[in-house]
C-alpha positions in Angstrom: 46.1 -0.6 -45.9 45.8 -4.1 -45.1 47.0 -3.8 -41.7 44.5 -0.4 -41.1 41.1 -2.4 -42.2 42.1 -5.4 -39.9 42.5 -2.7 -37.2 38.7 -1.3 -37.7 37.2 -4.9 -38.0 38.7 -5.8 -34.8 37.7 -2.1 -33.4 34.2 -3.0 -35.1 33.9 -6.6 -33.4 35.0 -5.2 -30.0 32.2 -3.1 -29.5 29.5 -5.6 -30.9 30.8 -7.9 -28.6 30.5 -4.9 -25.9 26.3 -4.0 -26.7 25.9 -7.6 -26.9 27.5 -8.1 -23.6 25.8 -5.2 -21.9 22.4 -6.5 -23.5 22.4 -10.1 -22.1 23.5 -8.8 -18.5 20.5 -6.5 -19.2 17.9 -9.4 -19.7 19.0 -11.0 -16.6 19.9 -8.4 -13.8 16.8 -8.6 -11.7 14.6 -12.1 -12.0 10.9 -11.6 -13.0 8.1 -12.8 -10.3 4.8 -13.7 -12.6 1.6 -12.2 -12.0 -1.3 -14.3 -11.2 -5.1 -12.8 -12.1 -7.3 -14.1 -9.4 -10.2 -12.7 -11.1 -11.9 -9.0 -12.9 -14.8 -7.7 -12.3 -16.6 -5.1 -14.5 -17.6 -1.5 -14.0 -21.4 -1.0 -13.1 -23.9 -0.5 -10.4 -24.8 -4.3 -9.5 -23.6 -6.3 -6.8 -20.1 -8.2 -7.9 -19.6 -4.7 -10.0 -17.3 -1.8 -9.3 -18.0 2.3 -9.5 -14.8 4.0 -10.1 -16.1 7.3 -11.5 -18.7 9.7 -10.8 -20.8 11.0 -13.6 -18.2 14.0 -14.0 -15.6 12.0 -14.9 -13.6 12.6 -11.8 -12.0 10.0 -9.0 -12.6 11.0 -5.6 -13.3 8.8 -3.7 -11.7 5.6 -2.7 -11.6 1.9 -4.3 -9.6 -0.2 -1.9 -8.6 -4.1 -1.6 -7.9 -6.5 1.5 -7.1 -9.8 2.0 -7.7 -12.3 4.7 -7.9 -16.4 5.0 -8.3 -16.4 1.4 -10.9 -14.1 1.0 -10.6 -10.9 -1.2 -12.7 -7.6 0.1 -13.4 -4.8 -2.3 -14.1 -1.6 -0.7 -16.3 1.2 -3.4 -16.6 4.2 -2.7 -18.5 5.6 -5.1 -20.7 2.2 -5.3 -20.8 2.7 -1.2 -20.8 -1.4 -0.9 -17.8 -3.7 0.2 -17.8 -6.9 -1.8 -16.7 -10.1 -0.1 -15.3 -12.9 -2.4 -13.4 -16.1 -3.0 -10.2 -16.3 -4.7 -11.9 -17.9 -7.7 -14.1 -14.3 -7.7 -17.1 -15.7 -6.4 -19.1 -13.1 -4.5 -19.8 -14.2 -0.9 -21.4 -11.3 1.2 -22.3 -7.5 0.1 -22.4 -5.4 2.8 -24.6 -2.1 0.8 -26.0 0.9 1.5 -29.5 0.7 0.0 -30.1 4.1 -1.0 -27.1 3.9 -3.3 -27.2 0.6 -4.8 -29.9 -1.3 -6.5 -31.4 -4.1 -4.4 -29.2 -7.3 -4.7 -30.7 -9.7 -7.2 -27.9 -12.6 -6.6 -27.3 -13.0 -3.1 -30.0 -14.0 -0.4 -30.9 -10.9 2.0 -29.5 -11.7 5.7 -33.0 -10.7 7.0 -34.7 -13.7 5.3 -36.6 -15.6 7.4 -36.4 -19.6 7.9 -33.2 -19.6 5.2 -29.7 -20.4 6.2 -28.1 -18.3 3.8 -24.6 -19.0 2.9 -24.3 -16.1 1.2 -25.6 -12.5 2.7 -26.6 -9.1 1.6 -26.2 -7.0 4.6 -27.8 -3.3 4.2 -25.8 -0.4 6.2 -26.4 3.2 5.8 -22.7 3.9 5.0 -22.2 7.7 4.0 -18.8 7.5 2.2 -16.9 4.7 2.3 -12.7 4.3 2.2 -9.9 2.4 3.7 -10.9 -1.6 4.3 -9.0 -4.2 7.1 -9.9 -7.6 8.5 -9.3 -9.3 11.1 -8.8 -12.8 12.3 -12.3 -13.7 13.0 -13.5 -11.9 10.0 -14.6 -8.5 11.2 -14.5 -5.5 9.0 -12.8 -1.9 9.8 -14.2 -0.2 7.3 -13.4 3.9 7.0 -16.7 6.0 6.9 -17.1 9.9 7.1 -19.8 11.3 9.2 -22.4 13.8 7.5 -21.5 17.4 7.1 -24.1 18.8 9.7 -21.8 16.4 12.7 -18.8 16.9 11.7 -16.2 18.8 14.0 -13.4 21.4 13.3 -10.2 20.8 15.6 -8.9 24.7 16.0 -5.4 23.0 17.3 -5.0 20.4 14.2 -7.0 23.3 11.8 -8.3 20.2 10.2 -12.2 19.0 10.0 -12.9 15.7 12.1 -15.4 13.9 10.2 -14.4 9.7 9.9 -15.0 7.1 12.1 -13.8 3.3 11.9 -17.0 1.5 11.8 -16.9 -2.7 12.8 -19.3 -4.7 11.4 -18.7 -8.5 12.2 -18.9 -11.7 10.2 -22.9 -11.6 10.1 -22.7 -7.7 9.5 -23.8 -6.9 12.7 -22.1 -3.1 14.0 -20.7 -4.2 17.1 -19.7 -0.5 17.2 -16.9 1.9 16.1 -13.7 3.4 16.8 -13.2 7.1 17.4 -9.8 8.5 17.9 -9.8 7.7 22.4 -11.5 4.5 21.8 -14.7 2.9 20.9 -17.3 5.3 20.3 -14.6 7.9 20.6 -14.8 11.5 18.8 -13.5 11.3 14.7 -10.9 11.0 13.1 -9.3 13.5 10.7 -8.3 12.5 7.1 -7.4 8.5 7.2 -4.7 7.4 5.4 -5.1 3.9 6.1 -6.5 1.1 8.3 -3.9 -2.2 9.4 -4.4 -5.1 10.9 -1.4 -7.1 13.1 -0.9 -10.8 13.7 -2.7 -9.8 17.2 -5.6 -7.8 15.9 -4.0 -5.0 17.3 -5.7 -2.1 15.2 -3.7 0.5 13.4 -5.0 3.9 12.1 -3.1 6.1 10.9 -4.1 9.6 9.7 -3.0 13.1 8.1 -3.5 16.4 9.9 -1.1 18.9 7.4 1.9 19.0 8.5 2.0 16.0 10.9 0.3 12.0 10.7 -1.5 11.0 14.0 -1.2 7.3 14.5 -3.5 5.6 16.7 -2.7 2.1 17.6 -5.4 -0.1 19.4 -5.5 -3.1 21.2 -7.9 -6.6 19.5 -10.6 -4.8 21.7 -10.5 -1.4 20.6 -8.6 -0.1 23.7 -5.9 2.6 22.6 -2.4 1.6 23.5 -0.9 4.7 22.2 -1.5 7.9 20.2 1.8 9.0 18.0 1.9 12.4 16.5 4.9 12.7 13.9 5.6 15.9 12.9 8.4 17.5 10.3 10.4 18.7 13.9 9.7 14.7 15.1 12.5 13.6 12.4 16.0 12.9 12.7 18.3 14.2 10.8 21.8 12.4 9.9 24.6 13.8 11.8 26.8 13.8 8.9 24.7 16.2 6.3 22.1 19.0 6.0 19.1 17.9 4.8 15.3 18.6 4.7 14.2 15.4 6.0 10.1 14.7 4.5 7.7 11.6 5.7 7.0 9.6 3.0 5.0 6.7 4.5 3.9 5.4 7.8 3.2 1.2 8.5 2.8 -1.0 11.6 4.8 -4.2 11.7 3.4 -7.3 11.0 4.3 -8.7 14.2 5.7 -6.7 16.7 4.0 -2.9 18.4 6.4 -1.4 16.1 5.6 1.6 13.2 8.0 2.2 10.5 8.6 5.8 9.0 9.9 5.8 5.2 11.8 9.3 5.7 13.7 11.0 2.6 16.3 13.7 3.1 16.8 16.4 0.4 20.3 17.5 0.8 20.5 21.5 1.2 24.0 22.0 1.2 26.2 20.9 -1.9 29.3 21.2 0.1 28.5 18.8 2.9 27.3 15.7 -0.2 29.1 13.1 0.5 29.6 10.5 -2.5 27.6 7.7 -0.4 24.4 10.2 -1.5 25.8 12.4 -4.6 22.8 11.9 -6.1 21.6 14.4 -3.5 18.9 12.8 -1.5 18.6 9.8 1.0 16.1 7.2 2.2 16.0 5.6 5.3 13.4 3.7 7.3 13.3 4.6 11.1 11.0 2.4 13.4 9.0 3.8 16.5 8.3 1.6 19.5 4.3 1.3 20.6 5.7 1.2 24.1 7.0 4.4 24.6 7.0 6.6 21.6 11.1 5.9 20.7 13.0 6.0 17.7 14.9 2.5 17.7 16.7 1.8 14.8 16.8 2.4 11.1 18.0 0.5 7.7 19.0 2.7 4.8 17.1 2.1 1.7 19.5 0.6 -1.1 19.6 2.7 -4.1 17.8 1.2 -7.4 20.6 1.8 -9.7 20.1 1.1 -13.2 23.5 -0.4 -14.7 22.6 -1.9 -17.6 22.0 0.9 -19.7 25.1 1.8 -22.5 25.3 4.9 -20.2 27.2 3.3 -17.7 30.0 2.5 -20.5 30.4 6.6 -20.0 30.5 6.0 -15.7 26.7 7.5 -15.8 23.4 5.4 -14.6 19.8 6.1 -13.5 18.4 5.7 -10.1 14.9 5.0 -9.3 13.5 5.5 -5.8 11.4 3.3 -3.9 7.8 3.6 -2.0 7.2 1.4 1.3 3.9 -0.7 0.2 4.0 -2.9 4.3 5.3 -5.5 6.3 5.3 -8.9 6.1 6.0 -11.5 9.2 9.7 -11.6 9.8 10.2 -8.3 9.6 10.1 -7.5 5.9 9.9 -4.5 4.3 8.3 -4.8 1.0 9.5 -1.8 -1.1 8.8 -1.2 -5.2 10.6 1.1 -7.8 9.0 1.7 -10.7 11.6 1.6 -13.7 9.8 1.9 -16.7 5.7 2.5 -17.7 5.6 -1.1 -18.0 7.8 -2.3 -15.2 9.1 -2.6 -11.5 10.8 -4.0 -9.3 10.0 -5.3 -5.5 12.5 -5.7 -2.8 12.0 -7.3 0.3 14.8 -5.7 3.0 15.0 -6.8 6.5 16.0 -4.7 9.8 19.6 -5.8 9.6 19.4 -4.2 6.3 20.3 -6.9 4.1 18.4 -7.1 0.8 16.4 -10.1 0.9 15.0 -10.6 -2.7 14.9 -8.1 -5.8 12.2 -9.4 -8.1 10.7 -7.4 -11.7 7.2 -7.2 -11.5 4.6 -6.2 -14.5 2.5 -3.1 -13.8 2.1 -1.4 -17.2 1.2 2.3 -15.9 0.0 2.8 -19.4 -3.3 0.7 -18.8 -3.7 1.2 -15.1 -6.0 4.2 -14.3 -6.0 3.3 -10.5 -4.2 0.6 -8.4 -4.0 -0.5 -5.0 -1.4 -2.7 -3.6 -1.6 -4.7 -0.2 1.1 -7.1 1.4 -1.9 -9.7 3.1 -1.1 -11.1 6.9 0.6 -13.9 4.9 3.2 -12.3 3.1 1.6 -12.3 -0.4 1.4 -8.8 -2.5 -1.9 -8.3 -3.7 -2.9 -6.2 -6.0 -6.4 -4.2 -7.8 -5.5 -3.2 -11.2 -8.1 -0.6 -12.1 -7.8 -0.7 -16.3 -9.8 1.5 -18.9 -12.8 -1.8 -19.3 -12.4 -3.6 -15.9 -10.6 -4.1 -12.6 -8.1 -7.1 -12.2 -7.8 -8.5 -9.1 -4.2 -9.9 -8.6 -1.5 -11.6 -6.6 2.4 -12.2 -6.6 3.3 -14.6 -4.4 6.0 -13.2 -2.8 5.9 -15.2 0.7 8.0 -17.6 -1.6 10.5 -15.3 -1.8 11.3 -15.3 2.2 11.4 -18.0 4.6 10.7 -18.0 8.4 
């Protein structure tokens, strides 16, 4: 009997030791990367205020954040306003339409005479405003729609052409806007989103159900190229049968280069091979401006959980990734949300090698709405739409990566 309860106490202190161990590698697999709150800014109707819902209750429309030399730009669609301020939330220039927003009680109007305002309220008749980009010399791209009564149906796309990419500059002059040939061009369909490049080449991307239309402009509005990418415009691995679907579409940071997230749902169960038994696969392809041509791809590394007690039984979760941007250097910022109050970021390069893996807080509990955006700089910005305000914040990943 002696000799049995020895046995269990050792059997007992084995597997303590075991959960502790797993525990502790647990707290430290992936390093956390703190959140820094720039500033909030309350719900409401005045001028440093955001709209988020209509009086039904609903979101539909868009609230949308850039970045630029320091400068934070909040785009409202429902307030129809975009809000220029510092990093220390200080409101700098309102750019407003006036029959939607009450006239501006802190800032000086740009019309005023004799007074060198520092700080403007510009009035602009926008109809429905959405996606937000700067460029170097501080003009806005800012997404509008066009009314109803102008709008035009595309029989060939089936899709209704009703947006246009209207520039205001720094004073909040319209210099003009971009159409889908050029400036002044006809509209868009549906825009997914607006980018800026380290040579204010201009990058619009949009949706026409099945396929995106990317149109990629020169600093002075001249299109370079127009990229339709449709389901039968994806490869499809040699080496399995799979449904590839386009997840994502972004412009590099430096060169005239688009990425394409792609992910492949494996159709066949007898061609998985156990590099992707978990039946899909990522991969991110990228598209020369020049010509239109697939040149390379990276896989996407798996987000394997393997700190769980279920990988005592040979079993663990995986988590997929989205493609937030680029960042100089050609890095591809991904994030994986593991948990409602966490997830991680990885920064992958070309070659394919995982730069950094970093935990991030982004508690999905609180967060009705959020936008993320990697800034010409390399820094992951974020607004963090919560039940009583929004939170405008940063992680400063261009730490993580050096030139």
């Amino acid at each position: 009997m002696p000799s049995l309860r020895g046995g269990i106490r050792r059997l007992m202190l084995l597997l303590s030791a075991t959960v502790l161990f797993l525990v502790a590698c647990g707290d430290s697999r992936v390093p956390a990367l703190d959140r820094e709150t720039l500033f909030s800014l309350e719900y409401g109707k005045m001028e440093d205020e955001v709209e988020l819902f209509l009086d039904s209750g609903t979101v539909d429309r868009k609230t949308r954040l850039a970045t630029r030399g320091g400068l934070v730009y909040v785009a409202s669609g429902h307030g129809g306003r975009i809000m220029e301020f510092t990093s220390f939330g200080d409101l700098v220039t309102l750019y407003y339409n006036p029959d939607q927003n009450p006239r501006p009680i802190m800032l000086e109007t740009a019309n005023a005479s004799g007074v060198q305002a520092n700080r403007l309220a510009v009035e602009y008749p926008f109809n429905v405003v959405g996606e937000v980009a700067v460029m170097s010399d501080g003009t806005l791209l800012i997404e509008d729609q066009v009314p109803d009564r102008i709008a035009v149906i595309d029989d060939d796309l089936g899709v209704r052409l009703n947006r246009v990419v209207v520039r205001l500059d720094k004073s909040g002059t319209q210099s003009d806007y971009l159409g889908q040939e050029a400036i002044g061009g006809s509209f868009f369909p549906y825009i997914q989103s607006i980018d800026v490049t380290s040579r204010d080449d201009i990058v619009v991307t949009t949706a026409a159900p099945p396929k995106n239309i990317v149109f990629w402009y020169d600093s002075e509005g001249t299109l370079l190229r127009r990229i339709e990418i449709g389901p039968e415009h994806l490869p499809i691995p040699e080496e399995i049968d799979a449904l590839p679907v386009l997840e994502s579409v972004v412009p590099d940071h430096d060169l005239r280069r688009l990425y394409l997230k792609v992910n492949y749902y494996i159709t066949d169960e007898e061609m998985v091979t156990g590099q992707w038994n978990d039946r899909t696969l990522s991969r991110i392809y990228w598209i020369s401006i020049e010509d239109g041509s697939y040149e390379g791809f990276v896989d996407v590394p798996e987000n394997r959980n393997r700190d769980s007690l279920l990988e005592a039984f040979g079993e663990s979760e995986v988590f997929s990734y989205e493609l937030l941007g680029a960042a100089p250097g050609e890095h591809l910022f991904l994030l994986s949300q593991e948990t409602s109050t966490q997830s991680q970021l990885m920064i992958l390069n070309t070659s394919g090698r995982v730069v950094r893996r970093r935990t991030i807080e982004l508690d999905y509990d609180e967060v009705v709405i959020r936008d993320l955006h990697v800034s010409a700089e390399g820094i992951l910005g974020g607004l963090l739409a919560l039940r009583d305000r929004v939170e405008i914040v940063w992680w400063r990943t261009d730490r993580l990566f050096g030139e």
